[in-house]
LUMKOLSE-559416 format. One record per residue: x, y, z of N, C-alpha, C in turn. Coordinates in pm, whole numbers, plus 50000, padded with zeros to 5 digits. Each point is the difference from the previous one (the first is absolute). Example, Ala and Ser with C-alpha at 12.3 -4.5 7.8 and 13.67 -1.06 7.14 Angstrom:
<sites>
513194943150780499115011950000500905012050000/499655010549928500825011950006499235010950073/
</sites>
This chain:
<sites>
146578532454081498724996750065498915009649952/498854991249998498805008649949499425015050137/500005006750016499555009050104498635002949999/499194999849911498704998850008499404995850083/499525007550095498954995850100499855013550147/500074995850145500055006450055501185003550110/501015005150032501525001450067499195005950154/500294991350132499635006150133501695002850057/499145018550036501345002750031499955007250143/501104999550092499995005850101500125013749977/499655009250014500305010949971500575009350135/501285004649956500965004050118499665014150009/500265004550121499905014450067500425012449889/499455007249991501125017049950499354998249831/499824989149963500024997849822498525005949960/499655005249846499284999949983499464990449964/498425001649944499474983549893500325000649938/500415012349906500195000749851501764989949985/500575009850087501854996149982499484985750039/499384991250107500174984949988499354994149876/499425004749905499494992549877501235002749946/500635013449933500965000449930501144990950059/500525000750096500664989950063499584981849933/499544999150046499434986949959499954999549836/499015012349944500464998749821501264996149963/501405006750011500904998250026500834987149973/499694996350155500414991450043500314982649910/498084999149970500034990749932499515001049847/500355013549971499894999049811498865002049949/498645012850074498644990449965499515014149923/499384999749893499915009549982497905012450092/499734987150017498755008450128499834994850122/499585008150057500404996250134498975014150057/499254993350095499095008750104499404992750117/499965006750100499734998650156498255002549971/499424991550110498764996950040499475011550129/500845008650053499575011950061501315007250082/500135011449994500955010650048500184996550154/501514996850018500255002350108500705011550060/499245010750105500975011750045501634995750006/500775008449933501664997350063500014994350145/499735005050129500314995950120499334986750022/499304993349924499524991350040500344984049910/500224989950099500574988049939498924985249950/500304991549971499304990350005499244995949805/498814992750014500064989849905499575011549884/500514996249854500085009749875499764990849916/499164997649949499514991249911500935008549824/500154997049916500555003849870500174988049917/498475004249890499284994749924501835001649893/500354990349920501124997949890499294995149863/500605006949915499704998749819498314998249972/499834987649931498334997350013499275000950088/500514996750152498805002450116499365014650004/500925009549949499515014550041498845002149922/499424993349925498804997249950498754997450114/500574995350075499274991950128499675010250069/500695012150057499895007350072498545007050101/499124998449874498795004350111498844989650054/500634985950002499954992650036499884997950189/500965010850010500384999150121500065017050098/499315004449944499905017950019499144997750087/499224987350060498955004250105500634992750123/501084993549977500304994850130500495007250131/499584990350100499595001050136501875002250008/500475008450179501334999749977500224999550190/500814999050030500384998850135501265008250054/500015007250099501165011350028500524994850168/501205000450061500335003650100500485013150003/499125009950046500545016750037500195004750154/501585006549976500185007950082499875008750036/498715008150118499535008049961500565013850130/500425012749981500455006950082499475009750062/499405001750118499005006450038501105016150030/499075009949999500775015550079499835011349886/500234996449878499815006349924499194999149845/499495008249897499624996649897501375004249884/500204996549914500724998149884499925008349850/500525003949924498975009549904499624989449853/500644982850082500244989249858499664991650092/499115001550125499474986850113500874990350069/501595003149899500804986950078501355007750039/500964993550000500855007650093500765009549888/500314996849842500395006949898499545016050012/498905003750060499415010949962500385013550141/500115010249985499975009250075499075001150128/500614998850110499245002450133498635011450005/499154994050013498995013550033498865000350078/500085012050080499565000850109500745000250115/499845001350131500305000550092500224984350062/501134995950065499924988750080499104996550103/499084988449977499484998250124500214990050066/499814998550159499984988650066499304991249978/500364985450032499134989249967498924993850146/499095007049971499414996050139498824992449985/499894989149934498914988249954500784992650055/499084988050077500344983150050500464989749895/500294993150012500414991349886498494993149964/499074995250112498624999250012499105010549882/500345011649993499405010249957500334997449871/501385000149968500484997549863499064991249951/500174984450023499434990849974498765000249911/498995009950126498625001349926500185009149900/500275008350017500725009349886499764991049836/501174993050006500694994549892498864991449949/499284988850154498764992749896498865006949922/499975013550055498695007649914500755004049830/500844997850007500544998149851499454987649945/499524989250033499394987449922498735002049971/500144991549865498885004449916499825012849846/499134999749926500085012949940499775012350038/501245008749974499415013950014500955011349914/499255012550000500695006949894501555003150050/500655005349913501475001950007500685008849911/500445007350037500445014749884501664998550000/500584999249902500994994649950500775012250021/501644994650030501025011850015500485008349905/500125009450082500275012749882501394995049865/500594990850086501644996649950499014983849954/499644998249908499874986149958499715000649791/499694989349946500255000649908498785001449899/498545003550110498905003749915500255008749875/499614999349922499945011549863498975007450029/500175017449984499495008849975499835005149912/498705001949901500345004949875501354998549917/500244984749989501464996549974501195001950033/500105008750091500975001450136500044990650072/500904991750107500394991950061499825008650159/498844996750133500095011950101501595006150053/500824990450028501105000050053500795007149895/499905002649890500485014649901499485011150034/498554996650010499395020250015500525003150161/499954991750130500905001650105500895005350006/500924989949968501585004549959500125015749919/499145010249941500175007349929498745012250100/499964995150104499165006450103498295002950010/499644991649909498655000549961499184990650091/499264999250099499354991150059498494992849912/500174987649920499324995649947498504999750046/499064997849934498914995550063499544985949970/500234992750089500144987249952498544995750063/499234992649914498614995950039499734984250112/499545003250105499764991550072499484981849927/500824993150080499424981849919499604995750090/498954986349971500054990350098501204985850021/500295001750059500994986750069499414990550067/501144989750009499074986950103501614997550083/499694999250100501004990650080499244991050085/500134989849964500024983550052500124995950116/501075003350010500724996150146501005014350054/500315003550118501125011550058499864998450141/501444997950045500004994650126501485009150050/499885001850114501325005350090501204985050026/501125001849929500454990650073501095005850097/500385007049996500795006650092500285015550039/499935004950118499825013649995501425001450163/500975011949956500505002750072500245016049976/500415006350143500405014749992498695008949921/500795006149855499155008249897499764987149871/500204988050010500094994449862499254986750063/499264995249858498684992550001500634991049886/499994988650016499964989749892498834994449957/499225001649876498994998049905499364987449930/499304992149992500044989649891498785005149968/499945001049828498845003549998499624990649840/498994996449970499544988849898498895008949905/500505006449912498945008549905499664995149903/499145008649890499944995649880500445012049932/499754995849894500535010249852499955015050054/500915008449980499585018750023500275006750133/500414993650061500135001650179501575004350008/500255010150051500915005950056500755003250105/500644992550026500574995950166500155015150042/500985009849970499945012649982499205004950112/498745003149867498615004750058499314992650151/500674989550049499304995050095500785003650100/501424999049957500915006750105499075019250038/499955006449906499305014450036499285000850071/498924989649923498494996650105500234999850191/501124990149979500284996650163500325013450083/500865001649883500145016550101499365009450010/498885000949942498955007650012499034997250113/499624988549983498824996250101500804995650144/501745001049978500454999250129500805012450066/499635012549937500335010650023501275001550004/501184998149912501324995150087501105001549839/499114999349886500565000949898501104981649957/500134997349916500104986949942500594995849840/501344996049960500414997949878500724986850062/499794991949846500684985749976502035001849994/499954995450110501565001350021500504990349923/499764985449994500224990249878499194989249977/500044996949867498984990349940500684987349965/499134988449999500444987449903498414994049982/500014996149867498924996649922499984984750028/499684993150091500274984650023499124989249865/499115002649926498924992849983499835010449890/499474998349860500015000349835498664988149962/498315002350032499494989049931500374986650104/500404989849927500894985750055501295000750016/500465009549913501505000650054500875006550150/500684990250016500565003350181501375010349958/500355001650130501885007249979500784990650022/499274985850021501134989650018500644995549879/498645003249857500854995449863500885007849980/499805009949982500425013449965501704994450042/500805009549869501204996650018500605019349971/501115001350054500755021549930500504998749887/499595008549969500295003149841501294996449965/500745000650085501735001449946500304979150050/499264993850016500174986650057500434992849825/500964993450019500904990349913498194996549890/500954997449904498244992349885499264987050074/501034991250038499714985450072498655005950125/500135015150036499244999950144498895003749921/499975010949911498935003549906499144992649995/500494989049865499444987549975498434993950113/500995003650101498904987550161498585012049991/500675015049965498455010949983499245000649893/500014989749933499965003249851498304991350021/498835006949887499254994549945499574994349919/499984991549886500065003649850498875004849972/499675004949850498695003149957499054991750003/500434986249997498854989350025499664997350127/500655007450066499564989250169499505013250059/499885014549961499245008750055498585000049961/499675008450146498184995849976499614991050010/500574991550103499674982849993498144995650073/500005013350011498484997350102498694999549867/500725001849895498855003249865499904987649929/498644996049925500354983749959500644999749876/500304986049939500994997349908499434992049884/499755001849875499644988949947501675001849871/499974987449953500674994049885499284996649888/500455010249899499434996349824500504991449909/499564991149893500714996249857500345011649981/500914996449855500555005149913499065015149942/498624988749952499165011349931499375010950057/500045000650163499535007550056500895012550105/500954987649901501515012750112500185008849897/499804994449902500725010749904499125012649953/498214995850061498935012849989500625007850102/500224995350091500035007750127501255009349997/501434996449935501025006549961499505010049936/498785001949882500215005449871498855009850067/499414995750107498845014850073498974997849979/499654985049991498594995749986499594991850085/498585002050050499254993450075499734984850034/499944994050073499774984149947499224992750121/499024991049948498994996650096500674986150081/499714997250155500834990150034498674998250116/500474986250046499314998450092500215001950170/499225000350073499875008950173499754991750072/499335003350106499905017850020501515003550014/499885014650035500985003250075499555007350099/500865004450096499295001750156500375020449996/501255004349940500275010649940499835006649898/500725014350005499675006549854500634998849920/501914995850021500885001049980500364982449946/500434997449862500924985150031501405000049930/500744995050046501214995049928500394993649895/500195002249959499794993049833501994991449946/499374988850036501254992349938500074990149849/501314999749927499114989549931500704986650032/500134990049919499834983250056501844996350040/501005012149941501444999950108499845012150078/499484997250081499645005950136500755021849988/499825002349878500825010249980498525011350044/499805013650055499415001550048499735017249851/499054997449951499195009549874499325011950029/499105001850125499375011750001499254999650146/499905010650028498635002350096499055002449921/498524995150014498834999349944498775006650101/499365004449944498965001450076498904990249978/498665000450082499124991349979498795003949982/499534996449880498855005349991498514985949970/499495003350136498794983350037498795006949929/499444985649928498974995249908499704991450044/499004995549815500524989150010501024993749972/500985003049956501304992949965500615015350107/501044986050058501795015250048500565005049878/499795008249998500785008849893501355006550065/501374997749958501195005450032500645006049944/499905017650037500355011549911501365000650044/501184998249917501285002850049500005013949990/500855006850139499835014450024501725005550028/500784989250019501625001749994500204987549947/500845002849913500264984649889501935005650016/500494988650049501414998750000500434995049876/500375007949879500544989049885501334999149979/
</sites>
């Protein structure tokens, strides 16, 4: 079977991202293979892993929106925000309403800045933060803006808070876990995560890495059917074969995007193009599959 395209994978507790790509390399013979964003070890759920030609595709999808159910543990702070990391500080009681929480959690909607964990995978002067950490160095990691969408309480008992929260690109469940415990005096790390939501992709496609090929298969994307939200045109002969060889070629529009798909007349799928409007569409192939 061709593997080219995109593999949705459940991604199980304890593993890293890296070991589930190699896993999966592995598995089915491929020689590239890369994930669409780092999932912490403790945390489970949807893993997108771009296979052979798609990894071409990759920043395609670096801005997508993502969705978390977090478990979040109130009493203490963490020296890695989640439960992996060393206790610190003093225990405190939890003496906020579940009411209190609530508002709490909605003043998280919307944009606002967000300073990323000391233990995460920003680069520092080509350092990785969670290296200069690990080696006792407290990074200085520069404040971003984030967006969260949507964040709602869905369940809160004892010291532990269940999370849904709907972000975009750069947002750090982590860091919001800290936040809480800050502004709730009480201290706060992510006891466990699952990533429900990838873009369009659910955890219902999503199949575990170690699932028979037949289950694979049902997660599978091909290279032609990803990116289906971008438009599509079909070339002759003479214009498939500019477009193979890295040349431009004028076609007719509009198009409503920046981005088109480029097939030629057996539906075999040639390049992503960009678009450049005139008077004539001009279609600069910018990844040419040959």
């Amino acid at each position: 079977m061709n593997w080219d395209g995109l593999l949705l994978i459940n991604k199980p507790q304890a593993e890293t991202s890296h070991t589930i790509v190699q896993i999966i390399k592995n598995r089915l013979k491929v020689e590239k293979a890369g994930h669409l964003g780092t999932l912490d070890p403790i945390a489970t759920g949807v893993f997108p892993v771009c296979l052979g030609k798609a990894t071409r595709l990759t920043p395609f999808y670096m801005g997508a929106d993502k969705c978390y159910l977090a478990a979040i543990h109130f009493g203490y702070f963490t020296t890695t925000d989640d439960r992996e990391g060393r206790p610190e500080g003093p225990v405190s009681k939890i003496r906020f309403s579940k009411e209190q929480l609530e508002r709490v959690i909605s003043s998280f909607q919307g944009d606002f800045q967000q300073k990323p964990p000391a233990f995460s995978a920003k680069k520092i002067k080509g350092k990785k933060a969670y290296e200069l950490a690990r080696m006792g160095i407290k990074p200085d990691l520069p404040i971003q803006k984030v967006s969260i969408h949507d964040i709602r309480l869905m369940h809160f008992e004892k010291d532990t808070a269940v999370v849904y929260i709907h972000c975009g690109t750069g947002t750090y469940v982590r860091a919001i876990a800290r936040e809480l415990g800050l502004r709730l005096r009480c201290g706060a790390h992510v006891k466990d995560l699952a990533r429900t939501q990838f873009s369009q992709f659910r955890l219902e496609e999503c199949s575990d890495p170690d699932s028979p090929l037949e289950k694979l298969r049902t997660s599978f994307i091909p290279l032609s059917e990803m990116l289906n939200d971008f438009p599509e045109i079909a070339l002759d002969d003479a214009m498939a074969k500019k477009i193979l060889n890295g040349s431009s070629v004028d076609v007719e529009g509009p198009f409503d995007k920046e981005w088109v798909k480029v097939f030629d007349e057996k539906n075999n799928l040639l390049a992503f193009a960009k678009v450049e409007t005139g008077e004539k569409n001009l279609l600069q192939p910018k990844i040419v599959f040959n």
